[in-house]
KOLFI-997082 format. One record per residue (C-alpha): residue in one letter; x, y, z. Coordinates in steps of 0.2 Angstrom, whole numbers, padded with zeros to 4 digits. Layout:
<recs>
  type      u      v      w
     A      X      Y      Z
...
</recs>
This chain:
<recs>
  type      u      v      w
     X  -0469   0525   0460
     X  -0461   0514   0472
     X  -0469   0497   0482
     X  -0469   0479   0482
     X  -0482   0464   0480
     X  -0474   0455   0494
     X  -0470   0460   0511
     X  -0460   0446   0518
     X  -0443   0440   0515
     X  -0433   0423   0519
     X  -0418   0434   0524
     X  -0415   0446   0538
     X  -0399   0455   0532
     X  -0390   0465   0547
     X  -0391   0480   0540
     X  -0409   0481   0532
     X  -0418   0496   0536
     X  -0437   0487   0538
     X  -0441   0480   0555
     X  -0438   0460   0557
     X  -0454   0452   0566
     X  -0442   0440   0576
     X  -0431   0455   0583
     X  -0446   0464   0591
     X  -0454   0447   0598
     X  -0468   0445   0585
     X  -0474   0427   0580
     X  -0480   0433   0563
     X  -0471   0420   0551
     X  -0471   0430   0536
     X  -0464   0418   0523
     X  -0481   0410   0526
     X  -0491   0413   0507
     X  -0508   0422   0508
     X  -0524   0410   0505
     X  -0525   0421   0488
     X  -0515   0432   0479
     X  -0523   0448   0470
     X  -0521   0448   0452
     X  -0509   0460   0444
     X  -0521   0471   0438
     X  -0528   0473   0455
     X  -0511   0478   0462
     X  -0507   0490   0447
     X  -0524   0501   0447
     X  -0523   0500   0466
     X  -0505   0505   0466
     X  -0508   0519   0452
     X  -0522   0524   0461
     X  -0513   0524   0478
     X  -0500   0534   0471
     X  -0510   0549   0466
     X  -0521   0550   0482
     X  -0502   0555   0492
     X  -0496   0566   0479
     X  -0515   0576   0478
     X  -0511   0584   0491
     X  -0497   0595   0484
     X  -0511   0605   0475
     X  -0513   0615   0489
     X  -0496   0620   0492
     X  -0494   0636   0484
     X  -0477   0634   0480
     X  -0482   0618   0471
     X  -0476   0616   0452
     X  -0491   0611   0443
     X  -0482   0606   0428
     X  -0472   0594   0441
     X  -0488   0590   0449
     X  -0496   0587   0431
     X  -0483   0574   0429
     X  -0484   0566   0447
     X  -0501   0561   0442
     X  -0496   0549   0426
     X  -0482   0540   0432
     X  -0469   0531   0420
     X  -0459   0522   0430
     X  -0461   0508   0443
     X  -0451   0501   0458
     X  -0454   0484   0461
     X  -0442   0483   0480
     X  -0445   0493   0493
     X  -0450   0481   0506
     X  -0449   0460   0506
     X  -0442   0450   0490
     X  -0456   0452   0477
     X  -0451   0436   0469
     X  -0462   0428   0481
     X  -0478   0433   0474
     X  -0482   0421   0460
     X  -0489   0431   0447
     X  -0472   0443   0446
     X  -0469   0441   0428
     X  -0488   0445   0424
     X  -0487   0462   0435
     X  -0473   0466   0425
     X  -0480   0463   0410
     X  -0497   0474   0416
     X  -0486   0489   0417
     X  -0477   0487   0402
     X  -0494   0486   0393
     X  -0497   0503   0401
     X  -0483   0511   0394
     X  -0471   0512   0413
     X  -0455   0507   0414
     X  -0450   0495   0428
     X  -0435   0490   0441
     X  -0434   0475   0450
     X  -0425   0471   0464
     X  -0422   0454   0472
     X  -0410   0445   0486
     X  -0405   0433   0475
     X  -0412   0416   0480
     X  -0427   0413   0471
     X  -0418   0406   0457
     X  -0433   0395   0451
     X  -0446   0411   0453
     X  -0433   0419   0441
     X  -0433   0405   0427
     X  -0453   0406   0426
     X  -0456   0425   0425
     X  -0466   0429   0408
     X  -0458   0446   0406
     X  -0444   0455   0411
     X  -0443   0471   0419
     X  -0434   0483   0411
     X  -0420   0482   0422
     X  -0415   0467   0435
     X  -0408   0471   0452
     X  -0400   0459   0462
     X  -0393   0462   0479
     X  -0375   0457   0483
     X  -0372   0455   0500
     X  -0356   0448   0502
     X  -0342   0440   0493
     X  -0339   0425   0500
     X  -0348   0412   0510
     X  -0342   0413   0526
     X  -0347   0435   0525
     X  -0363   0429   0515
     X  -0370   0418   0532
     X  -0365   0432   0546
     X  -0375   0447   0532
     X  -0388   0440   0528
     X  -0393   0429   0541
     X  -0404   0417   0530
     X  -0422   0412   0536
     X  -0425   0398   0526
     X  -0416   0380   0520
     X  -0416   0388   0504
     X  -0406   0403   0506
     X  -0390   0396   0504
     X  -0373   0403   0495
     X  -0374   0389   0484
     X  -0393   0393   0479
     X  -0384   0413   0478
     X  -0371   0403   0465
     X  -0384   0396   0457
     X  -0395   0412   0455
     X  -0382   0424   0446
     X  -0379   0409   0433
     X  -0398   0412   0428
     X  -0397   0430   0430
     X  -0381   0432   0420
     X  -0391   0426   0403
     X  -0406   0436   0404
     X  -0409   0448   0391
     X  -0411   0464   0400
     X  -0404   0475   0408
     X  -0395   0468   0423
     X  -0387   0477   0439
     X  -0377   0472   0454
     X  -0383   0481   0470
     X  -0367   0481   0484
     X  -0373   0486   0500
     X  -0355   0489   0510
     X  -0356   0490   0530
     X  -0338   0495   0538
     X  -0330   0477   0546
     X  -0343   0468   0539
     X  -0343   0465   0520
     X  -0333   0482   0512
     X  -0319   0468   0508
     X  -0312   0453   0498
     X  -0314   0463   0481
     X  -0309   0450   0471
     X  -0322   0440   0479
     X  -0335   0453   0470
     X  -0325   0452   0456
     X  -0329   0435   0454
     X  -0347   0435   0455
     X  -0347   0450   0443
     X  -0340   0438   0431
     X  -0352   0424   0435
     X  -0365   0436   0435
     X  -0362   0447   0419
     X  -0371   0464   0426
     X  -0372   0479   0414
     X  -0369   0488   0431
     X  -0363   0486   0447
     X  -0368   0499   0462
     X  -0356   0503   0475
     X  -0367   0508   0490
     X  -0362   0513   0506
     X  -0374   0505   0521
     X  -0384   0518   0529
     X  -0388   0518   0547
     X  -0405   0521   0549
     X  -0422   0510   0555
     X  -0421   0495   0560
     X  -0403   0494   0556
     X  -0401   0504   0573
     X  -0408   0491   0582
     X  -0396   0485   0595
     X  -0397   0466   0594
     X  -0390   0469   0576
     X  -0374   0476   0583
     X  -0371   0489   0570
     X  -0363   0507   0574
     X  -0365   0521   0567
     X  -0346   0523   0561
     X  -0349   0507   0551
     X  -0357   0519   0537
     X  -0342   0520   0526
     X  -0337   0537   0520
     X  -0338   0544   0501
     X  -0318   0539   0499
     X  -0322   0521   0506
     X  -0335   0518   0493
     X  -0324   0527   0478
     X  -0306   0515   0481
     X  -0317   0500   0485
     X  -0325   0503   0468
     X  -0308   0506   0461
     X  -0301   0488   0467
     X  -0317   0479   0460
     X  -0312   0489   0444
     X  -0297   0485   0444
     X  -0299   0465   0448
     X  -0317   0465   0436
     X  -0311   0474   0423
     X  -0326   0486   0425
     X  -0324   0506   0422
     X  -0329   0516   0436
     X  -0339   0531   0429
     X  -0350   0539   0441
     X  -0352   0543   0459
     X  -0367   0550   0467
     X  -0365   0560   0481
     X  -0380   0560   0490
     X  -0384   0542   0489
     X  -0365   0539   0492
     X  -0367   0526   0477
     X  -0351   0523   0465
     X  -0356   0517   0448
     X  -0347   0502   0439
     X  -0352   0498   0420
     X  -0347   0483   0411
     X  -0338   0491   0395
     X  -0341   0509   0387
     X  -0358   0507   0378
     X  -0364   0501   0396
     X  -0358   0517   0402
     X  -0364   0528   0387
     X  -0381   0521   0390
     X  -0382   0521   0408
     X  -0395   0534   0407
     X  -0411   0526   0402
     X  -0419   0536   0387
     X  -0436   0530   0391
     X  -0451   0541   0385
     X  -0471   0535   0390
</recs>
C-alpha cells in the first residue's frame, strides 16, 4: 500500500514525475499547512480502507488469483512517499506508530530537508529513505530547484548527520539523470560516509510525467542506460567502500550495502 499524508513539497526537482503548480500557471501555494490535520488513525482506516475498495475489483476478473486477492485485502506493508515530502505533516511519527500497532511494516521516504521534523518523530519506520539528488552544491541548486529558505545544501548537510545515527534501517535513494547529476562519485561517496546508509540505491531517472514537461529541459536520452547505472555504482563502490550486490532490471536500480551482513539482510524477513 502506497500514499502519503502530505501533498506538497518545498522542492521542485527537474526530474520529478508529479506535476509542479507553478509550471502549469496555478497559484495554489502548497507548502501552505491545512487549518487542521487528520489524525493518524483517520488516515490509516481511510487508507486501509481505500486500499481495498481499488483492489475489489479484481474479483470479477476470472483470471484473478483469489489466494492473491485474499492477501490484497490485509496489507503488511506501507509506503509512506508517493507524492509530496510526508515530513510535513506533523503527526508523522504517530502515523508510523498506528501501523506498526497493526502489525504492517513501513518505508519512509523524505528529500532531506526537514531535519527538525526528523529529530521529533516518536517512531521510526521500519526503513528510512532519503533522497540524494546531487553530490555537490553547485548540482544540488540546478536539481532540485529549492522552494523555500530552508532548503538549503547546508540544511541537506545537516540532515544526513541526524539521519546517520538513527536506529533503523537507513537507505540512500540516487536518482541519476544523464548531464545532470550521474557524476562526481566521490562527492556521493562522501555523503554516504556522513550519512551511514545500510543501502544505497542506484536509480536511473525515468522520463515520464511531468518530467516531460518542456520548461524542465530534459530529454529523453538523459535516461541512463543499465551500463551507466552499473559502472556509476561501481565508482561509488569503489570510492565508499560499499559492495555492489544487486541489480534490478526492471526498475534499472543497482543496489549498494554497507558491508556483508547489510547485504545478507537486504531482504526483509517480515511476517504480519
Amino acid at each position: 500500500m502506497q500514499s502519503t499524508p502530505a501533498l506538497g513539497c518545498n522542492l521542485a526537482c527537474v526530474f520529478c514525475w508529479r506535476t509542479i503548480p507553478e509550471e502549469e500557471g496555478y497559484r495554489w501555494n502548497e507548502l501552505n499547512a491545512p487549518d487542521g490535520w487528520d489524525s493518524p488513525k483517520l488516515i490509516a482506516d481511510g487508507l486501509i480502507c481505500e486500499h481495498k475498495r481499488i483492489v475489489s475489483g479484481y474479483k470479477g476478473n476470472e483470471r484473478t488469483d483469489a489466494k492473491r486477492l485474499r492477501e490484497s485485502n490485509d496489507p503488511a506493508h506501507v509506503a509512506l512517499s508517493l507524492t509530496g515530502e510526508p515530513l510535513f505533516y506533523p503527526r508523522i511519527g504517530d502515523l508510523i506508530g498506528e501501523f506498526h500497532e497493526r502489525g504492517m511494516s513501513t518505508f519512509l521516504v523524505t528529500n532531506g530537508t526537514m531535519t527538525g521534523a526528523l529529530r521529533r518523530m516518536s517512531n521510526m519506520p521500519t526503513q528510512l529513505y532519503v533522497s540524494v539528488q546531487a553530490p555537490n552544491k553547485k548540482v544540488y541548486g540546478k536539481t532540485v530547484r529549492p522552494k523555500s529558505r530552508s532548503a538549503t545544501w547546508e540544511n541537506f548537510l545537516k540532515f544526513l548527520g541526524v539521519f546517520s545515527t538513527l536506529g533503523t534501517r537507513r537507505t540512500f535513494r540516487l536518482t541519476l539523470v544523464r548531464g545532470l547529476n550521474l557524476t562526481d562519485p566521490k562527492g556521493y561517496a562522501e555523503l554516504i560516509r556522513k550519512g551511514r546508509p545500510h543501502y544505497v540505491e542506484v536509480k536511473g531517472f525515468v522520463f515520464v510525467g511531468g518530467s516531460r514537461n518542456p520548461k524542465r529541459g530534459l530529454e529523453f536520452d538523459q535516461m541512463p542506460r543499465k551500463e551507466e547505472i552499473v559502472d556509476f555504482a561501481k565508482e561509488i563502490a569503489r570510492e565508499s567502500g560499499y559492495l555492489l550486490v544487486d541489480y534490478h532490471k526492471s526498475s534499472n536500480i543497482a543496489l549498494l550495502c554497507s558491508d556483508e551482513k547489510a547485504a545478507a539482510d537486504r531482504m526483509i524477513k517480515f511476517r504480519k
